[in-house]
N, C-alpha and C positions, 0 to 999 in steps of 0.2 A: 640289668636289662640287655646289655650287648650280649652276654651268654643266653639268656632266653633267644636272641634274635640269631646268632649261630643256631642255635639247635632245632628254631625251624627252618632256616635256611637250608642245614643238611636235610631235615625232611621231608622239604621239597623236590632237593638234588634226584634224592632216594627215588622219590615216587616217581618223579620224571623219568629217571633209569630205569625204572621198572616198566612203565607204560613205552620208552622207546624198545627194549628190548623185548615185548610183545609185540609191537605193530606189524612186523610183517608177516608174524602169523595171520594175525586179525584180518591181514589186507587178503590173505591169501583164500581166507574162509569168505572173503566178503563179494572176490571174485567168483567163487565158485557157486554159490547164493546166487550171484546175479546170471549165471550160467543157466542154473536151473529153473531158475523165471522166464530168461528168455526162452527156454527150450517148450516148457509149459505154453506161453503164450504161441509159439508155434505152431503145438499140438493145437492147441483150442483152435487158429483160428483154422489148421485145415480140415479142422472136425467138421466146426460149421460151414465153411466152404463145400463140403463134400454133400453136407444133409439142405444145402440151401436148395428149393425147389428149379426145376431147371424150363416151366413153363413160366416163367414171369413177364406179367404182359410189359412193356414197354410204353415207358409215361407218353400223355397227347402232347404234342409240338405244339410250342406256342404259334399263332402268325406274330411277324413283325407288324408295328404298327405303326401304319403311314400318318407322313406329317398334314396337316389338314392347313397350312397356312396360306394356301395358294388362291 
């Protein structure tokens, strides 16, 4: 049983080195993904900012309403 338990213990070791020594690739692909989304969302919103119509009436004002307690 202790040799079963070495032997996944090393293949734990293993997998963990293996996934540390990928991460900064991963992180680096993960940054640039998030580059291109915000650049995306940039696009889009000056798209619609540009196609929003430019006669928009302007909502009614409310009145304030007086207190009646007098």
């Amino acid at each position: 049983m202790d040799f079963f338990s070495f032997l996944v213990l090393l293949a734990i070791a293993y997998l963990l080195w293996r996934i540390s020594d990928q991460l900064p690739d991963v992180l680096y692909r993960l940054s640039e993904i998030q580059k291109d989304i915000a650049d995306l969302n940039r696009r889009g919103l000056e798209a619609s900012s540009n196609t929003a119509p430019a006669t928009k009436k302007p909502a009614p004002k409310k009145k304030p309403e007086a207190d009646s307690e007098a």
